[in-house]
C-alpha positions as CSV (number, residue, x, y, z in Angstrom):
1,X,126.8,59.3,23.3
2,X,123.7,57.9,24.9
3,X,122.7,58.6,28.5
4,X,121.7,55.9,31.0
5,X,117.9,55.9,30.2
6,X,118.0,56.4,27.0
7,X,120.3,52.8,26.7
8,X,117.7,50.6,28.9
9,X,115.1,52.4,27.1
10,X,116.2,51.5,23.7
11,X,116.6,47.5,24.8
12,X,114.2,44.7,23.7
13,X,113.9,41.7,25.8
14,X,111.3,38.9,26.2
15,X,108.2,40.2,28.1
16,X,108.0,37.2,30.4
17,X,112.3,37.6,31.1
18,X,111.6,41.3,31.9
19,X,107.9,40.3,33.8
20,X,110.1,38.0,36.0
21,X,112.5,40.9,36.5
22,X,110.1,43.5,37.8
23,X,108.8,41.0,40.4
24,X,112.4,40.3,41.7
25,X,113.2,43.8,41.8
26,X,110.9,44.4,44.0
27,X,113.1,42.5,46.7
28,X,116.1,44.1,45.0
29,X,119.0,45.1,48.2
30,X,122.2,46.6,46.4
31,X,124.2,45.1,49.3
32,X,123.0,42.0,48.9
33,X,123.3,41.5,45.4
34,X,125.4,43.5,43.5
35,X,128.6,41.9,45.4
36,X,127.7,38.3,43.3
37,X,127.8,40.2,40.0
38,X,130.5,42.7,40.5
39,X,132.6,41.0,42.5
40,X,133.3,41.5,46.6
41,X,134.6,45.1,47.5
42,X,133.3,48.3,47.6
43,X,130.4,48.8,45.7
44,X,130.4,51.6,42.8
45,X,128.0,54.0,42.7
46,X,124.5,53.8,40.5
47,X,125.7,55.4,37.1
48,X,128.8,53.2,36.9
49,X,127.6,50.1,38.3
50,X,124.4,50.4,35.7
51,X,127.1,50.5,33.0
52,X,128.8,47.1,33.8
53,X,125.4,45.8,34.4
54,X,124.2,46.7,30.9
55,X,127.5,45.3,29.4
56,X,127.2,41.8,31.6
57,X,123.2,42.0,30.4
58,X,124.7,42.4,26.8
59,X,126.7,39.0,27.5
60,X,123.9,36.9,28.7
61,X,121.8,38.2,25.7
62,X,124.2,37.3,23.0
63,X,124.1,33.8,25.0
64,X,120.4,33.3,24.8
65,X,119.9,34.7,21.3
66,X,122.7,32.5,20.0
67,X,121.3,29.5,21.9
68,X,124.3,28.9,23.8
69,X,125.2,25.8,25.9
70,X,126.3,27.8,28.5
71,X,123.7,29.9,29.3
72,X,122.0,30.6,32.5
73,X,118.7,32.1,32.8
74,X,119.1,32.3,36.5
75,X,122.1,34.4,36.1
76,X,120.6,36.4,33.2
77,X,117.3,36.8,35.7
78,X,120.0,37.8,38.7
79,X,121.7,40.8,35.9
80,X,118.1,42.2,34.9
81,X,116.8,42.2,38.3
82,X,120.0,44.3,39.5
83,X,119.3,46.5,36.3
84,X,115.8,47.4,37.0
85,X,116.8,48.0,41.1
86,X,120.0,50.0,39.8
87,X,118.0,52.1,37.5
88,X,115.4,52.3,40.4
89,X,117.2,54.1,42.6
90,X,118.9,56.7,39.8
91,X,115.9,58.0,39.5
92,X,114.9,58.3,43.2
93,X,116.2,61.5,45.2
94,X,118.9,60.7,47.6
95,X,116.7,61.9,50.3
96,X,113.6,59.0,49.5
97,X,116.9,56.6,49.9
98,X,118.4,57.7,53.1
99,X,117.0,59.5,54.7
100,X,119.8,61.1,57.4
101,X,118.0,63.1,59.6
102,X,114.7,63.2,61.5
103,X,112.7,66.3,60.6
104,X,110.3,67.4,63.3
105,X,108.0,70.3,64.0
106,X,109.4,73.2,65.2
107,X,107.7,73.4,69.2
108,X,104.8,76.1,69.0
């Protein structure tokens, strides 16, 4: 079995999907948008919800490459953009995330 990076490493989109993508991540607030793609409730943490992204990203992929009626490049942009954020913040220590405390300097 594959881990995380190694199954958004291995994936092959268009460059101006993914360049689209890396600008909206930039915005990216897992609050904010993860609810729309999950579905309302408590949000799961980064490993898992990466996994349903990837399989949703799968969906909208099939979609485009088959040339599908139905498909939303908005919704696809929305998936990706959640991916890159997702995959953002495995990668960052919890403590760059929230931080939970103020550290100061010990009085001399």
């Amino acid at each position: 079995m594959k881990d995380i990076h190694s199954l958004l490493a291995a994936r092959r989109r268009p460059r101006l999907l993914l360049r689209a993508a890396r600008i909206g991540a930039r915005d990216y607030r897992r609050g904010a948008h993860l609810p729309r793609l999950l579905g309302y409730g408590q949000l799961p943490a980064t490993a898992p919800a990466l996994l349903r992204l990837l399989e949703i990203e799968d969906e909208y992929d099939s979609q485009r490459r088959a040339g599908d009626a139905g498909y939303s490049l908005v919704r696809h942009l929305d998936v990706l953009i959640a991916l890159i954020g997702e995959a953002e913040l495995l990668q960052t220590p919890p403590e760059a995330v929230a931080p939970t405390t103020c550290k100061r300097a010990a009085p001399v």
